[in-house]
C-alpha positions as CSV (number, residue, x, y, z in Angstrom):
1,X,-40.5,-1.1,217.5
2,X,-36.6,-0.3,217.1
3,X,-35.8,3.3,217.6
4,X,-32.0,4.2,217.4
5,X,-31.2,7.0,219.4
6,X,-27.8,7.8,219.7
7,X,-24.0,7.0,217.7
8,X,-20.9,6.5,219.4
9,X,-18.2,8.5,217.9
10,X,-14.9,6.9,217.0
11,X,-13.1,8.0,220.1
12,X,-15.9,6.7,222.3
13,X,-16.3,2.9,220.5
14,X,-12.6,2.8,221.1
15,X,-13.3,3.7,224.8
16,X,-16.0,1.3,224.9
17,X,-14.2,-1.7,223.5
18,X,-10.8,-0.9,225.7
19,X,-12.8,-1.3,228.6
20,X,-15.0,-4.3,227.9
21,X,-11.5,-6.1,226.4
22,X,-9.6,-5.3,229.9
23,X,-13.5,-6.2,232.9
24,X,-15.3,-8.2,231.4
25,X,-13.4,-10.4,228.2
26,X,-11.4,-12.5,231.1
27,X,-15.6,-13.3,232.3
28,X,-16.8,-14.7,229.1
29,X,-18.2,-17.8,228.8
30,X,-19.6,-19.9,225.9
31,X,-23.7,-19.0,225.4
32,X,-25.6,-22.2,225.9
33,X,-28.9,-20.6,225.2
34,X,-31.0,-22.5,222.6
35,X,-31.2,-20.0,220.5
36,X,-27.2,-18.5,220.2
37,X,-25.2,-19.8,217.7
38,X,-22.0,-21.8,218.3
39,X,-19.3,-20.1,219.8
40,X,-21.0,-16.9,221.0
41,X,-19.6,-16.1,224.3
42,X,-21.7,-14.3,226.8
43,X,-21.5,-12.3,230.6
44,X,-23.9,-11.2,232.4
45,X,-24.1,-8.0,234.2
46,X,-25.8,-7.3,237.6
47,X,-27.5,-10.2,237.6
48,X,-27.4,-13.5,235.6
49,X,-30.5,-15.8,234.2
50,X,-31.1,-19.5,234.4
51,X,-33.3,-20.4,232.5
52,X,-33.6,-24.2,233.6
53,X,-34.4,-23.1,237.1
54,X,-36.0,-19.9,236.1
55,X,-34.0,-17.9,238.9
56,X,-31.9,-15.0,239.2
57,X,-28.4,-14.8,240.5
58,X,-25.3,-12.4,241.1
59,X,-23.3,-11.6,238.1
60,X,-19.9,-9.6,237.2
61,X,-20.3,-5.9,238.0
62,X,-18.4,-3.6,236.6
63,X,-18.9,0.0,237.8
64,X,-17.3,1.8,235.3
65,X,-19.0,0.5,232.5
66,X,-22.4,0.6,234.4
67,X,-22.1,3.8,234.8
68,X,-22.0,4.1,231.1
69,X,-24.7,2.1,230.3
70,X,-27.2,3.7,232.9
71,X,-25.8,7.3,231.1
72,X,-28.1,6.0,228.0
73,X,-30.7,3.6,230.2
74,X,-31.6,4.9,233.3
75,X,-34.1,2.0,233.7
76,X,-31.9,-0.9,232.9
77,X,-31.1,-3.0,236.0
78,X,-29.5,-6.2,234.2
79,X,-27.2,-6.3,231.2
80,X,-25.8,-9.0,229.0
81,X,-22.4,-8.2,227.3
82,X,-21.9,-11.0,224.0
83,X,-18.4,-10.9,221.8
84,X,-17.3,-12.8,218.5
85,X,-19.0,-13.3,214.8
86,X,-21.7,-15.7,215.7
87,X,-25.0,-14.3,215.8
88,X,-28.3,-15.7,217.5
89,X,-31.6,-17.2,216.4
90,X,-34.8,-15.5,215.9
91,X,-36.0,-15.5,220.0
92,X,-38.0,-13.3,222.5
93,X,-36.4,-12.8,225.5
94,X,-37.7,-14.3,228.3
95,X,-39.6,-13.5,231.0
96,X,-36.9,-12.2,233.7
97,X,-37.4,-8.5,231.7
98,X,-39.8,-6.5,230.8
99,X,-40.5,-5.6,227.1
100,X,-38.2,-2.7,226.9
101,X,-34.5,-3.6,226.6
102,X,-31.6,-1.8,225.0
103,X,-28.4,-2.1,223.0
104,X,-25.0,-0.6,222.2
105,X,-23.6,-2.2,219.2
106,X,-20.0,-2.2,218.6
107,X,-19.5,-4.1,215.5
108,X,-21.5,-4.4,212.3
109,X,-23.7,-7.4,212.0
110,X,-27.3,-7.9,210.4
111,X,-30.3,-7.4,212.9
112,X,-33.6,-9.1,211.8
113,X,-36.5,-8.0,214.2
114,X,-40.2,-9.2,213.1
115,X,-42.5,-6.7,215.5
116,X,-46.3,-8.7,216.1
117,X,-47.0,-6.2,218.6
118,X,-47.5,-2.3,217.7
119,X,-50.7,-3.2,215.3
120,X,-52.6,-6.3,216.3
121,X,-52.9,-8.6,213.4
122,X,-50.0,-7.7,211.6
123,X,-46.1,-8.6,211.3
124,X,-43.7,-5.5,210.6
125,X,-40.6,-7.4,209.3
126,X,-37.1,-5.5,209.7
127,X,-33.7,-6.9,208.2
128,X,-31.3,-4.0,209.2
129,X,-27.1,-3.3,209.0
130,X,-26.0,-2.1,212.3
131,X,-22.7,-0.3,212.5
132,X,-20.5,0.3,215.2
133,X,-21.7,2.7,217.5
134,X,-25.2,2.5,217.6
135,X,-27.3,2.9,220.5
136,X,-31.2,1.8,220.2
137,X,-33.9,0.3,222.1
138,X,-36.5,-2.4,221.0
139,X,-39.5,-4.4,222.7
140,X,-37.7,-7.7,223.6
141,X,-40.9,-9.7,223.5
142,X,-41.0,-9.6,219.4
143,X,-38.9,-11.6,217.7
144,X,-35.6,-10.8,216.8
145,X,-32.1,-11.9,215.7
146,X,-28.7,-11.6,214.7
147,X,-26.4,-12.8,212.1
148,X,-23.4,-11.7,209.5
149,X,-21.7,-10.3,212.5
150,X,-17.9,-9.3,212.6
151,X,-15.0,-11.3,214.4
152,X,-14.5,-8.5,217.2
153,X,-18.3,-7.3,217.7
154,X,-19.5,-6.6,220.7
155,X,-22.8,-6.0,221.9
156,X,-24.3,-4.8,225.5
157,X,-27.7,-5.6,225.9
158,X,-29.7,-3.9,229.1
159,X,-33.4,-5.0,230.6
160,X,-35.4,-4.0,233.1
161,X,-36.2,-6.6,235.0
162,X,-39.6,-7.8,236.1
163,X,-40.9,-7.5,239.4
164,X,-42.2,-10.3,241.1
């Protein structure tokens, strides 16, 4: 299930973009995930996941914007910020998070989420526009992607991590 749950205002996105452009654009890196498109670039937050060793490690941390993120997530303990047009392929997220993760889209793109898991049995498709500004959380372990995303979108996604 999706549920949006808040919409930055104008002001704010601007706020929001200013400070990922000036901590964390100089940390981006190209996504090398099977499933992202060419060119996405991608930094973790808090804590970064390999998935060819299936480990955990320190990541960029950025207080300020933290701060912000945990204003909306309480929960979230590891972030992931991605920049540029390129979308990524229908994927569930794997299994450093739990099913709950979040996002703060700034930038329009087209979100596709296919949710197997409310009502056993059956497939509740979604092919949704997000805009800039909106704020929403989803269960990570259904399928999802993006695509049809705009040159200067940004997107935060948040997890809670598993324990071990």
């Amino acid at each position: 299930m999706i549920t949006f749950f808040d919409h930055l205002a104008v002001e704010e996105i601007g706020r929001w973009r200013d400070l990922l452009e000036k901590e964390v654009r100089p940390y981006l890196q190209e996504d090398r995930a099977y499933y992202a498109s060419q060119y996405r670039q991608v930094c973790w937050l808090e804590e970064q996941w390999n998935p060819a060793t299936r480990t955990l490690t320190s990541a960029l941390s950025v207080p300020r914007l933290w701060q912000l993120l945990q204003s909306r997530f309480p929960w979230a303990n590891i972030g992931l910020v991605s920049y540029g047009n390129m979308g990524i392929k229908p994927h569930r997220d794997d299994s450093y998070c739990t099913s709950l993760a979040g996002g703060v889209n700034l930038g329009s793109c087209i979100f596709e989420y296919w949710d197997d898991r409310t009502t056993p049995g059956t497939i509740d498709y979604k092919k949704l526009k997000l805009e800039s500004g909106e704020v929403y959380t989803f269960n990570a372990k259904c399928k999802h992607a993006a695509s049809s995303c705009a040159n200067d979108r940004w997107i935060i996604n948040v997890w809670k991590k598993k324990l071990k």
